[in-house]
N, C-alpha and C positions, 0 to 999 in steps of 0.2 A: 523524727528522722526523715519521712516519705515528705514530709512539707518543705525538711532542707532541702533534702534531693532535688525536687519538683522548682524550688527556687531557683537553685545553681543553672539547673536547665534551664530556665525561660531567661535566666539573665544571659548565659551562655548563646542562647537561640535571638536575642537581642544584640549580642556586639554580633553577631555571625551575620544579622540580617543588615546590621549597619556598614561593618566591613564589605559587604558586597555591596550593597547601593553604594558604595562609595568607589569600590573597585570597576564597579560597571557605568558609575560615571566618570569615573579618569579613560576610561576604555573610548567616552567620548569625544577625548582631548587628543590634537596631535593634530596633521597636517594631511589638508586633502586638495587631489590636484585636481586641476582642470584647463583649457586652451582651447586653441585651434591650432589647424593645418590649414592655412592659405597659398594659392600658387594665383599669380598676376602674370596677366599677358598682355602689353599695354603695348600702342602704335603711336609715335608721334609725329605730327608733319612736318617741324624744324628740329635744329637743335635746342635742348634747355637747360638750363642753368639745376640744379638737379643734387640730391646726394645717395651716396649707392647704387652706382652705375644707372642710374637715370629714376630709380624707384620713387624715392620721396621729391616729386616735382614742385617749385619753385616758380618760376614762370620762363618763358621763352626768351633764347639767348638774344643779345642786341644783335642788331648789324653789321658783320665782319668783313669788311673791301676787301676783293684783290686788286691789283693791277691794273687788272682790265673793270673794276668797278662794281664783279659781280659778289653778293655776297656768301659768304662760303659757311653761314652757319642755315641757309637757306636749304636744309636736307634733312631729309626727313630718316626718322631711324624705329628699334623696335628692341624688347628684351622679356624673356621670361623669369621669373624667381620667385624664389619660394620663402626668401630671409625674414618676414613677415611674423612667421609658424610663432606660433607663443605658448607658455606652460608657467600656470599659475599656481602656486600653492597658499594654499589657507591655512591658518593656522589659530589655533582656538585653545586656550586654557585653563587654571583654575583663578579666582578671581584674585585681584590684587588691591590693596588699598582702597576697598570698598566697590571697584569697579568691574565691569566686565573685563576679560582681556582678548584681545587678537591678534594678528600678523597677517602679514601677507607678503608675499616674496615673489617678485614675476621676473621673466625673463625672457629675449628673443632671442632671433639668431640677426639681427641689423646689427650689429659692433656698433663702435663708435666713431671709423673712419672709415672713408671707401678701402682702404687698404689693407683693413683687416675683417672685410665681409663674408659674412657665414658662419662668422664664431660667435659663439654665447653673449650675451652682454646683458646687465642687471638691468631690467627696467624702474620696478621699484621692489622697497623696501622699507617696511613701515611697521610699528607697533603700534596699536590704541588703545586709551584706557577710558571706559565708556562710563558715566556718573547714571544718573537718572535726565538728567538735563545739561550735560556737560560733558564734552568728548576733547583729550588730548591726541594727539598726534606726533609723534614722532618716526623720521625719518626721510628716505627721499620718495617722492610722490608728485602728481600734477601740480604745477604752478597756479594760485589762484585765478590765474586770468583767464584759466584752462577752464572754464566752469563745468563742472562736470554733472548736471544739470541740466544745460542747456549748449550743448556744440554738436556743431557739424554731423551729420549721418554719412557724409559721402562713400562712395567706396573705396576712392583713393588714400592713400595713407596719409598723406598734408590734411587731412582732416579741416581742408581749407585755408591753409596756411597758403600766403601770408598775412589771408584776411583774420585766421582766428588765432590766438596767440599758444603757441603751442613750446613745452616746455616740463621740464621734470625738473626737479630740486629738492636737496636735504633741507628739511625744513624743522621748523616746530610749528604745530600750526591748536588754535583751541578755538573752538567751537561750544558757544550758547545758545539755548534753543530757549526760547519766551512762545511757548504757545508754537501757532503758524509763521511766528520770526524766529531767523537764527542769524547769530553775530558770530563773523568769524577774525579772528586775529592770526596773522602769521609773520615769522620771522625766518629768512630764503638766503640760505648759499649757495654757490653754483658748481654742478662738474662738470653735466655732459652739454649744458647749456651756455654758453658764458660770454661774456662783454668783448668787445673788440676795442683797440686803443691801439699806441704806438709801441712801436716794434724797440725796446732801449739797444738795440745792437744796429739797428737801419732806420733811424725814426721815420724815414720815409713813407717807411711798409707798414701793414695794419699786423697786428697780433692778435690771436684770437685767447685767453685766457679767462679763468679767475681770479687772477692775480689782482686785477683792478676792482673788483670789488673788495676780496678779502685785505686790500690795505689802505684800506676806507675803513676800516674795524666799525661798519655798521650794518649790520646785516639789508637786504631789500624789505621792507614793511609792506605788510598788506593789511586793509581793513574792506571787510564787504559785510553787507546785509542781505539779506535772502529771505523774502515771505511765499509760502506755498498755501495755498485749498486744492485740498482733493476732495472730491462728491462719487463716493464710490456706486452710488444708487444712478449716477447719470454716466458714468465714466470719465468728469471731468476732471483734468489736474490745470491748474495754473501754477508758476511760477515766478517771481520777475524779482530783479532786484538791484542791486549797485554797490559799486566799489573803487576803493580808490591804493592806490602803489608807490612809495618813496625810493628811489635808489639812488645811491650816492658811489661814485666810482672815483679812481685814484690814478689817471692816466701816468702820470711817470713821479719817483723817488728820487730823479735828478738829470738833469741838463747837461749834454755836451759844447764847450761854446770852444772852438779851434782845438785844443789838443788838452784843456782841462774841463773837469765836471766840477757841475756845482749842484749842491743837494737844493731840491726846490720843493714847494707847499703850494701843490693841487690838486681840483678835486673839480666835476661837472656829476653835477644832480638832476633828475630826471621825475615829472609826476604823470602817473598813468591813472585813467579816468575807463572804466564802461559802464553800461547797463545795459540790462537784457531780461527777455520776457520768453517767455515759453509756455504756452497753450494746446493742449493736448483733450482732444474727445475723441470718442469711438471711432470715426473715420477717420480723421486727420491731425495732425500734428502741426503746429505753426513755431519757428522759431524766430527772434530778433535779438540783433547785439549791435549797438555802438562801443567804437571806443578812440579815447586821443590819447596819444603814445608819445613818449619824449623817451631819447635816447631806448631802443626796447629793441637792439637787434639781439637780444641774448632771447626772446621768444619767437627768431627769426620772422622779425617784421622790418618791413624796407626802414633802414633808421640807425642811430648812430649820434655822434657831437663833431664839431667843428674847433678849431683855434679861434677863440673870438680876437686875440689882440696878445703881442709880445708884451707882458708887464714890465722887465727886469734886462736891458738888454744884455747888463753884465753877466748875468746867471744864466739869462735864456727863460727865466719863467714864465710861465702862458697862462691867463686865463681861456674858459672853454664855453660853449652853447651848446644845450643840445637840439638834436634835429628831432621834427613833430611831425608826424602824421594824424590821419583822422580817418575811419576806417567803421564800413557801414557791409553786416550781410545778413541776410535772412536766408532762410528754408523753411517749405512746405514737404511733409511726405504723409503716402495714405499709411496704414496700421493694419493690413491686411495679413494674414497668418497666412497665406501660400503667395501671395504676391504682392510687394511693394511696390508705388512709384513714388519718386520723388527728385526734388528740383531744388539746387544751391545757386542764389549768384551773391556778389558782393564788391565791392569798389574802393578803395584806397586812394586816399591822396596826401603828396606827399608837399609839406606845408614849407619845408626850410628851418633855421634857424629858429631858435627862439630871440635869439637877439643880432643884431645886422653884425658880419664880420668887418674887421678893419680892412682886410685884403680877400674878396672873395681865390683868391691861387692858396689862402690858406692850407694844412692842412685838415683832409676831413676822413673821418677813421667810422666805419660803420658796414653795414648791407644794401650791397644795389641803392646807393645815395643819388646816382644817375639813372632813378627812373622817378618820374615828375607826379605818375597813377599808373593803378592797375586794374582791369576788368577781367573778372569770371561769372561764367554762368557752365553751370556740370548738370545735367537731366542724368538718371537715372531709373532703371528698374531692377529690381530684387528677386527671384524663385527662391522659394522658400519648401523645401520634403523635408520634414524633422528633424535633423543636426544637420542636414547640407544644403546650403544656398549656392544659387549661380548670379551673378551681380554683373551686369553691364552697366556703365558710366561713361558720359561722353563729356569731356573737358575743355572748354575753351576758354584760351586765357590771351589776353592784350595787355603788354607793358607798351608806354609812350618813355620812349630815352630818350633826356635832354643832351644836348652838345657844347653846352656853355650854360655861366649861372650869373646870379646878379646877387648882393653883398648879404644877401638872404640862405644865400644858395639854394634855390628853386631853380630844377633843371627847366631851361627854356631853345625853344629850338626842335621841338622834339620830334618824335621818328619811330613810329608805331609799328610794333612786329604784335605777330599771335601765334601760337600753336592748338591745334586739334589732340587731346589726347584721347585717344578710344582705347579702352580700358574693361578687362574681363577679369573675372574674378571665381575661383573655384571655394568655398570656404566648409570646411568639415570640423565641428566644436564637438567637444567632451567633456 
């Protein structure tokens, strides 16, 4: 009877001790926050082309005549904001389908249009299911081009845009890790990022949507490869690697020709190319990125497609070209734990057509297509006292606007403005 007794206990003292480690590992699941609070005070010496009341800069406006010949975007201006502030939640649970699982859910206060600044807006949101050597992805998150690896340090929030290709999208994205390589595949829809084309109500005008990709029913394709060494005995990491991007877009479902439509079959496809390297030791950190861009204003890069030529004059159907850039920037910064320096520049240019238009007066649907290059160099230093940095950045940027193009459309003629931005930075993380 004392041996049953004695039994029923230890079994009893067994589920009791398993129910708890189980209860005090679910106690380790759920969602934990963290952010910053940033406040910018930035100065510029002209006007800039710009989103969020001048926040995320782009480059310096063209040259606007009056009358009397002088230019009126010649003026310099200034703005404080805080719309930046961010709040991230992690999220962690029990496993599924053999893999780990996570979340993550973040959010600013940047909207999505200068018109509705200050309110909440999703940055991302994502699930992953983590294998031993194999990680799924789903949801919206940085665009492959965004490498997140190896970009920009700046202070400014373009995080060197328009040099580096900057973008969020719902994605699926999977991930193989071979050792020190990893292969990544993804497949990209657009919301907060999206294509420009013709307007079906004013074909004149440009539209910004995703309309044009989603009726293309083929999602944007991404393939990159990624080799890493880390030497934790020296503190060395390398990184470098390459990748390449398909996107196929659906400018209009049909043609107005005098007072009747005709349903029309088009479509201008675009291949995006970079590499990039990134070298980091104790002192210093080195960065490098090329990349060639065909039609790629949805990761607000100067760029876009053209009307190569009317196919159909009865329907009005058009075939299309896209517009190419080439685009080269590097950063160095030190690794200093109270005080960083560091220095971005990089240079853009803007190549034309992939194939010669019939009529350079065509239309051409894209970003800033009338600026021929672009030049930045931004210095910066960082203070660093335990969660709060103070960041000064000094931004100089030159666009060259052409005034006429040739069947390529390559602006020519062009008319070099710059703007100064001096730029301060308050930053408090949690």
């Amino acid at each position: 009877m004392k041996k049953s007794i004695l039994l029923l206990m230890a079994v009893l003292f067994l589920l009791n001790s398993k129910n708890y480690a189980q209860e005090n590992e679910e106690k380790n699941f759920g969602i934990k926050f963290s952010g910053f609070v940033k406040n910018d005070f930035f100065f510029d010496s002209r006007q800039t082309t710009a989103a969020r009341e001048g926040h995320f800069l782009l480059w310096p406006s063209a040259v606007n005549e009056d009358i009397n010949g002088d230019d009126i975007n010649a003026k310099s201006n200034f703005n404080f904001l805080a719309v930046q502030s961010r709040l991230t939640g992690v999220i962690t649970g029990p496993d599924a389908f053999g893999a780990k699982t996570s979340g993550v859910i973040e959010g600013d206060f940047f909207a999505q249009a200068d018109d509705n600044i200050n309110l909440f807006r999703l940055r991302h949101a994502f699930i992953k299911l983590k294998w031993s050597n194999t990680e799924l992805l789903t949801g919206q998150y940085w665009n492959p081009l965004f490498v997140t690896g190896c970009f920009p340090g700046t202070v400014s929030f373009n995080t060197g845009t328009p040099l580096q290709s900057f973008a969020r999208n719902p994605q699926i994205r999977l991930t193989q890790n071979f050792g020190n390589l990893q292969v990544i595949l993804a497949a990209l829809s657009q919301r907060d990022y999206t294509s420009r084309g013709p307007d079906p109500v004013n074909n004149s005008s440009t539209k910004v949507s995703s309309d044009f990709l989603r009726n293309s029913s083929i999602p944007d394709l991404h393939f990159q490869v990624h080799y890493s060494f880390n030497d934790e005995a020296s503190g060395t990491n390398i990184l470098f690697g390459a990748g390449a991007a398909y996107k196929t877009i659906v400018p209009r479902l049909y043609a107005v020709v005098g007072a009747d439509r005709y349903k029309v079959d088009e479509k201008v496809g675009g291949v995006t190319a970079i590499v990039f390297t990134k070298l980091s030791i104790q002192p210093i950190t080195l960065k490098l990125q090329g990349r060639y861009g065909e039609n790629i204003a949805d990761v607000l890069s100067i760029s876009g497609f053209a009307v190569k030529d009317v196919e159909d004059v009865t329907s009005g159907e058009r075939s299309y070209t896209p517009l190419k850039n080439i685009t080269f920037w590097g950063e160095a910064h030190t690794n200093g734990k109270k005080v960083q320096l560091g220095v971005f520049g990089g240079y853009l240019k803007n190549l034309g057509t992939k194939d010669a238009m019939s009529d350079p007066v065509n239309s051409v649907y894209g970003l800033a297509t009338n600026i021929e290059s672009l030049l930045r160099v931004s210095p910066r230093v960082i203070f660093i006292s335990n969660k709060t940095k103070i960041a000064c950045e000094m931004e100089y940027t030159s666009a060259a606007y052409g005034s006429n193009y040739d069947v390529n459309y390559v602006p020519a003629n062009t008319t070099s403005v710059s703007n100064l931005r001096v730029l301060l930075s308050v930053i408090y993380s949690f």
